[in-house]
DSSP file (Angstrom, degrees, kcal/mol; ACC not computed):
  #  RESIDUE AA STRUCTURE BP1 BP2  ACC     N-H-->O    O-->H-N    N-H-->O    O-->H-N    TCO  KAPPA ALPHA  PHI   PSI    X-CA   Y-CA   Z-CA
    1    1 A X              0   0    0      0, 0.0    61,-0.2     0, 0.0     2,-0.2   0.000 360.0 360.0 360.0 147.5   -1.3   16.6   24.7
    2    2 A X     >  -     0   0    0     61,-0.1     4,-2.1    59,-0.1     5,-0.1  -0.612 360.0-103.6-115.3 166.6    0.1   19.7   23.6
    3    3 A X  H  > S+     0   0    0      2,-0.2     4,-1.4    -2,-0.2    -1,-0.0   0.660 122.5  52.3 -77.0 -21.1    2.1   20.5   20.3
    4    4 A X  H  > S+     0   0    0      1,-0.2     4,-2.3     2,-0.2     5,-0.3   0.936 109.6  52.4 -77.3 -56.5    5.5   20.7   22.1
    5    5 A X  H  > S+     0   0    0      2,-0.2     4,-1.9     1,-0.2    -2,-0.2   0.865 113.2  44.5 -24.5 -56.4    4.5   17.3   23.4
    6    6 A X  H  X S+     0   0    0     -4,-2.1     4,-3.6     1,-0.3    -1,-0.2   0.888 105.7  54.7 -65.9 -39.7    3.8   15.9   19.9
    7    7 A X  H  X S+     0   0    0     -4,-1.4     4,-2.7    -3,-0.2    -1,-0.3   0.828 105.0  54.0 -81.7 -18.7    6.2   17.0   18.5
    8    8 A X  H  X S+     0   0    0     -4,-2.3     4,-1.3     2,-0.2    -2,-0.2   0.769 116.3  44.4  -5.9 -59.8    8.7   15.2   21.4
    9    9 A X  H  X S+     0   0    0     -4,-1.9     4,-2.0    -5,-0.3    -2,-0.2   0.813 108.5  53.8 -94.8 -26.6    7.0   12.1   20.6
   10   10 A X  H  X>S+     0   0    0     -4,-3.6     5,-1.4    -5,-0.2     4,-1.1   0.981 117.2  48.0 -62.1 -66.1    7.1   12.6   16.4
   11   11 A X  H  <5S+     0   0    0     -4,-2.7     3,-0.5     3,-0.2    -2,-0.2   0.850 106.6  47.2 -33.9 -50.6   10.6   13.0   17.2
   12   12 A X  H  <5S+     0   0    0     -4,-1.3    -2,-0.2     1,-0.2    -3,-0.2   0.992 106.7  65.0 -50.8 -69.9   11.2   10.0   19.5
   13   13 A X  H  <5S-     0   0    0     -4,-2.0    -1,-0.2     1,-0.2    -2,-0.1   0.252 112.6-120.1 -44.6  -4.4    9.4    8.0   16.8
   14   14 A X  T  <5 +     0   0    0     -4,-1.1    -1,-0.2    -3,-0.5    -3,-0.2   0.620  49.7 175.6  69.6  25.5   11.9    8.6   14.7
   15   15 A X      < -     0   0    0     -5,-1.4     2,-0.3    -6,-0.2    -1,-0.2  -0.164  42.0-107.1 -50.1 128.3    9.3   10.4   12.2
   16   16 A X    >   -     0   0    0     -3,-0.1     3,-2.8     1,-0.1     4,-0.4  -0.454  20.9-135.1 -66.9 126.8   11.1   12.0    9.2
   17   17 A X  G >  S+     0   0    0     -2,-0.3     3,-2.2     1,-0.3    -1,-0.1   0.908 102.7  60.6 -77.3 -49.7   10.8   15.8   10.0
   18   18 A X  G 3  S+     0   0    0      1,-0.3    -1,-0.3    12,-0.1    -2,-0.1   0.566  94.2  69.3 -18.5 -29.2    9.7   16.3    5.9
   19   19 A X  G <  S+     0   0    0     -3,-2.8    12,-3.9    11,-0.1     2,-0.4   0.669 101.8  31.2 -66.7 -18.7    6.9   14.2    6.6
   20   20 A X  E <   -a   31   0A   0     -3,-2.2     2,-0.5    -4,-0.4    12,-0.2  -0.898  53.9-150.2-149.0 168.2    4.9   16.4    8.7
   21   21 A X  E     -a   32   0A   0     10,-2.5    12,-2.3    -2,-0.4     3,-0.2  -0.989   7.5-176.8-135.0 106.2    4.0   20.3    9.4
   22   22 A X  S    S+     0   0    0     -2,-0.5    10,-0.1    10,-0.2    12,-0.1  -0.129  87.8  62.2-100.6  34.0    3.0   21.2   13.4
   23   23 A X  S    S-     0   0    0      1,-0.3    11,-0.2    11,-0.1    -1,-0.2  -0.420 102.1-135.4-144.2  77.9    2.4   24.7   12.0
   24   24 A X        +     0   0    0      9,-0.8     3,-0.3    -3,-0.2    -1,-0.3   0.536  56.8 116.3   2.3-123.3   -0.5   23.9    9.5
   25   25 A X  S    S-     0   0    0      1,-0.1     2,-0.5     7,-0.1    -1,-0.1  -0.157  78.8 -80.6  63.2-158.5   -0.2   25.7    5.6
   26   26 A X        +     0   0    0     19,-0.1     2,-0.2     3,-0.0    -1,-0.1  -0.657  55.3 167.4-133.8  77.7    0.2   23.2    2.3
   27   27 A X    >   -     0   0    0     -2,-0.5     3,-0.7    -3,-0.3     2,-0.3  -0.669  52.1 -92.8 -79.3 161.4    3.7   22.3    2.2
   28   28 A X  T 3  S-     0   0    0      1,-0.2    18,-0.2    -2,-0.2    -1,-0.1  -0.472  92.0  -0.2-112.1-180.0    3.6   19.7   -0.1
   29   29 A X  T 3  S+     0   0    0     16,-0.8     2,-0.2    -2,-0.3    -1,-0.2   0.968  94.5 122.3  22.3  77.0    3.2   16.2    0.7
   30   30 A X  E <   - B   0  45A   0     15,-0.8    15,-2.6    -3,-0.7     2,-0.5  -0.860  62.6-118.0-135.6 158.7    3.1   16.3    4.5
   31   31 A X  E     -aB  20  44A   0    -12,-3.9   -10,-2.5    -2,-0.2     2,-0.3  -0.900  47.3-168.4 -98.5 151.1    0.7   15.4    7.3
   32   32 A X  E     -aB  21  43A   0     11,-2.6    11,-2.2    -2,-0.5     2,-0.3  -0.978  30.3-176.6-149.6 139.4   -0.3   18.4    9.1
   33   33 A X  E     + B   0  42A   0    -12,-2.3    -9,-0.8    -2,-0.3     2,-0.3  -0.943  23.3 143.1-148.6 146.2   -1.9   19.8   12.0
   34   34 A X  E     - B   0  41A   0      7,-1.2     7,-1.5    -2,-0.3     2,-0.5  -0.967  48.0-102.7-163.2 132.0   -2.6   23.5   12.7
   35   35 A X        -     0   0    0     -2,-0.3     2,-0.5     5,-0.2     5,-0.2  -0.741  26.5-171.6 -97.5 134.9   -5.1   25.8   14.3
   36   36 A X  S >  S-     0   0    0     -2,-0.5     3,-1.3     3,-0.1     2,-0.2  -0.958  71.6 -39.2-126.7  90.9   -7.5   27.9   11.6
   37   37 A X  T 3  S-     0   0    0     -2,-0.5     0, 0.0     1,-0.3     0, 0.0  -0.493 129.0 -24.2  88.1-138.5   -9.7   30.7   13.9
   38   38 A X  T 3  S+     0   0    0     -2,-0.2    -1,-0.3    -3,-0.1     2,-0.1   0.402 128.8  78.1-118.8  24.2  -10.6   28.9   17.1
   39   39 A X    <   -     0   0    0     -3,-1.3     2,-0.4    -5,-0.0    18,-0.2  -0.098  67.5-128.7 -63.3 168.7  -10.4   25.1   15.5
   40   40 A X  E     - C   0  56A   0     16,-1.8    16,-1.8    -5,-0.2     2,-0.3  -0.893  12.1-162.1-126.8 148.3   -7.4   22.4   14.5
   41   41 A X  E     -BC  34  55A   0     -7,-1.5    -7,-1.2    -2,-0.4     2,-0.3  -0.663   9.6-176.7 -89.3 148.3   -7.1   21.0   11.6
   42   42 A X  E     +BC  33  54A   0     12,-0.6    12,-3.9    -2,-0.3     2,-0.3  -0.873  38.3 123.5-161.3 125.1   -4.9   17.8   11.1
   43   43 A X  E     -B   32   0A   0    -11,-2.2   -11,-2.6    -2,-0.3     2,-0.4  -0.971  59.1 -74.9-163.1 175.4   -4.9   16.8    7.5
   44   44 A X  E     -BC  31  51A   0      7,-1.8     7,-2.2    -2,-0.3     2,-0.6  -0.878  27.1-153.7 -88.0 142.5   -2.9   16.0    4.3
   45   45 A X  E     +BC  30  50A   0    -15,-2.6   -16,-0.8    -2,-0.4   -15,-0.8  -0.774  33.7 153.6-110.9 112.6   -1.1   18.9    2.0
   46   46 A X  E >   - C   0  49A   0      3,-4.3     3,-3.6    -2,-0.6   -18,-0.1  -0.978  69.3 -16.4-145.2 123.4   -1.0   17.4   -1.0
   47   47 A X  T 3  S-     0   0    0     -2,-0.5   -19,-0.1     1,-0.2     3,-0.1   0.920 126.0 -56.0  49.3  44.2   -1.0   19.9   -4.3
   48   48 A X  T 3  S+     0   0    0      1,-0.2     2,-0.3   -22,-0.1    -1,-0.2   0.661 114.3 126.5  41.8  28.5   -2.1   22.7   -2.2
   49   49 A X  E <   -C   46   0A   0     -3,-3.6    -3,-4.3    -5,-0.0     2,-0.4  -0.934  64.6-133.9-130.8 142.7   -5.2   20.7   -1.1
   50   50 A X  E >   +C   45   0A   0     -2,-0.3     3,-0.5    -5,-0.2    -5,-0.2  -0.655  39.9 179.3 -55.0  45.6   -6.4   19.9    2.5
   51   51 A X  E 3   +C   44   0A   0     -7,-2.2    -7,-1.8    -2,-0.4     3,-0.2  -0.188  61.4  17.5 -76.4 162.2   -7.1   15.9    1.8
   52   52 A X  E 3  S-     0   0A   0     -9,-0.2     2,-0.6     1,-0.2    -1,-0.2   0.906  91.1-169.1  59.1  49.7   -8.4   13.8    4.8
   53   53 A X  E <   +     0   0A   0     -3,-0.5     2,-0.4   -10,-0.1   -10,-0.3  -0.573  17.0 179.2 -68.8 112.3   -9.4   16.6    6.7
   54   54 A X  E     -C   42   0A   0    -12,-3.9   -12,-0.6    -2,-0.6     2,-0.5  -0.861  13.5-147.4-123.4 162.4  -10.3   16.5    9.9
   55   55 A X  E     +C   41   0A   0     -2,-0.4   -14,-0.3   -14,-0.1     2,-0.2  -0.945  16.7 174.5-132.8 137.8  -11.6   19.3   12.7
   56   56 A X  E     -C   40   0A   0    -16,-1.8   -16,-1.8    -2,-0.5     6,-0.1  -0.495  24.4-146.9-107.3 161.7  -11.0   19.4   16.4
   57   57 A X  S    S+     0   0    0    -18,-0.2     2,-0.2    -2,-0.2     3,-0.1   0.334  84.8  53.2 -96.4 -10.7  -11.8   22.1   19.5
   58   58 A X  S    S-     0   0    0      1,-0.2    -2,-0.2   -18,-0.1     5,-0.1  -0.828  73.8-140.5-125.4 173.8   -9.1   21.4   21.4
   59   59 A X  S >> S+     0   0    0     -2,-0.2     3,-2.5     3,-0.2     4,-0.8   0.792 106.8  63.6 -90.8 -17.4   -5.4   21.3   20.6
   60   60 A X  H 3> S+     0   0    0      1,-0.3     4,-2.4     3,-0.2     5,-0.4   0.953 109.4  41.9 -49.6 -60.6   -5.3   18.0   23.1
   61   61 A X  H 34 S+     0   0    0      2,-0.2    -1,-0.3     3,-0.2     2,-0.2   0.168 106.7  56.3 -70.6   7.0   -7.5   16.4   20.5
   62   62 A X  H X> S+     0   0    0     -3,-2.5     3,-4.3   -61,-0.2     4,-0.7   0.656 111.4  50.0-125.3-111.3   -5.8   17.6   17.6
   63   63 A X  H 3X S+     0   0    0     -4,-0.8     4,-1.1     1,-0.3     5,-0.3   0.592 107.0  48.2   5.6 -51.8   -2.7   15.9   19.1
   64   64 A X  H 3X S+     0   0    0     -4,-2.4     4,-0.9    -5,-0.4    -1,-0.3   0.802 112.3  47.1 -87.6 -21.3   -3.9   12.6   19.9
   65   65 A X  H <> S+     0   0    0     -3,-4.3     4,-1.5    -5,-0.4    -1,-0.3   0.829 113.9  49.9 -96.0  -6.8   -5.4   12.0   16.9
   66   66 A X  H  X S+     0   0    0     -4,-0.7     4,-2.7     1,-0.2    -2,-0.2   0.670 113.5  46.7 -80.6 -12.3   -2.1   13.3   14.9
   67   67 A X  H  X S+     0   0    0     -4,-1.1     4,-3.1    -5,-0.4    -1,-0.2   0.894 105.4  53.4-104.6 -32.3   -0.1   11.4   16.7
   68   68 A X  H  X S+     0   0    0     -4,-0.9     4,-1.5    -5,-0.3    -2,-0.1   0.865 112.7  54.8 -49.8 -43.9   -2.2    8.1   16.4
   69   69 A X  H >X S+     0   0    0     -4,-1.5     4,-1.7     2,-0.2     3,-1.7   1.000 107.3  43.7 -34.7 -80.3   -1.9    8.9   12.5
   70   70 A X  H 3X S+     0   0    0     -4,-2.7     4,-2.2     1,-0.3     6,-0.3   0.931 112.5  54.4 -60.1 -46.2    1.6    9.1   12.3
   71   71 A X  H 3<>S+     0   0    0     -4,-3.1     5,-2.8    -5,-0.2    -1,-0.3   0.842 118.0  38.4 -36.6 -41.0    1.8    5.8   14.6
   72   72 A X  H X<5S+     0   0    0     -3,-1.7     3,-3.1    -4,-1.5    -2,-0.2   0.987 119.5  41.5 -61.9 -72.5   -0.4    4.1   12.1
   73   73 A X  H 3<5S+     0   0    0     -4,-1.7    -1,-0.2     1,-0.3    -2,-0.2   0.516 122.8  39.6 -71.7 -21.7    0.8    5.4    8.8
   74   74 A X  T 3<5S-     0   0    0     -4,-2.2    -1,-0.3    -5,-0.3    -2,-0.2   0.248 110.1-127.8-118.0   1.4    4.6    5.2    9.8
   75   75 A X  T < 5 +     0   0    0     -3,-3.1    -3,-0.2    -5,-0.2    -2,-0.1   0.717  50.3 153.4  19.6  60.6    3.9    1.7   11.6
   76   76 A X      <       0   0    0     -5,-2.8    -1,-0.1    -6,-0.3    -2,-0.0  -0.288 360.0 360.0 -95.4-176.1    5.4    2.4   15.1
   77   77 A X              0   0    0     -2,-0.1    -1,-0.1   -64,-0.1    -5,-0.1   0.526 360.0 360.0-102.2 360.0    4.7    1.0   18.4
């Protein structure tokens, strides 16, 4: 899955577009996912800190796990 992809399905899912960042930085309170140098990142921006961080190689894999997040956290099907 790709970022246009995700963000399709964040849509669909009727995800609140305030909730989340698919261009990384620290807005605050958001989930976010972003690539830093030849990584991704998918974390929370909370006070200008990175919480829950986690880092992927690929963007697929950056995807699927952001989007597996939001399913959980936002309890969709």
């Amino acid at each position: 899955m790709k970022i246009q992809e995700l963000e399709k399905k964040l849509v669909e899912m009727e995800i609140p577009l305030n909730a989340y960042s698919l261009k990384g930085g620290l807005p605050n309170e958001a989930f976010c996912i972003g690539k830093q140098g030849s990584n991704w990142e998918v974390y929370y921006s909370e006070r200008v800190e990175k919480v829950s961080k986690k880092e992927f190689q690929s963007e697929d894999e950056a995807c699927e796990f952001f989007h597996e997040w939001m399913r959980k956290i936002f309890k969709k099907q």
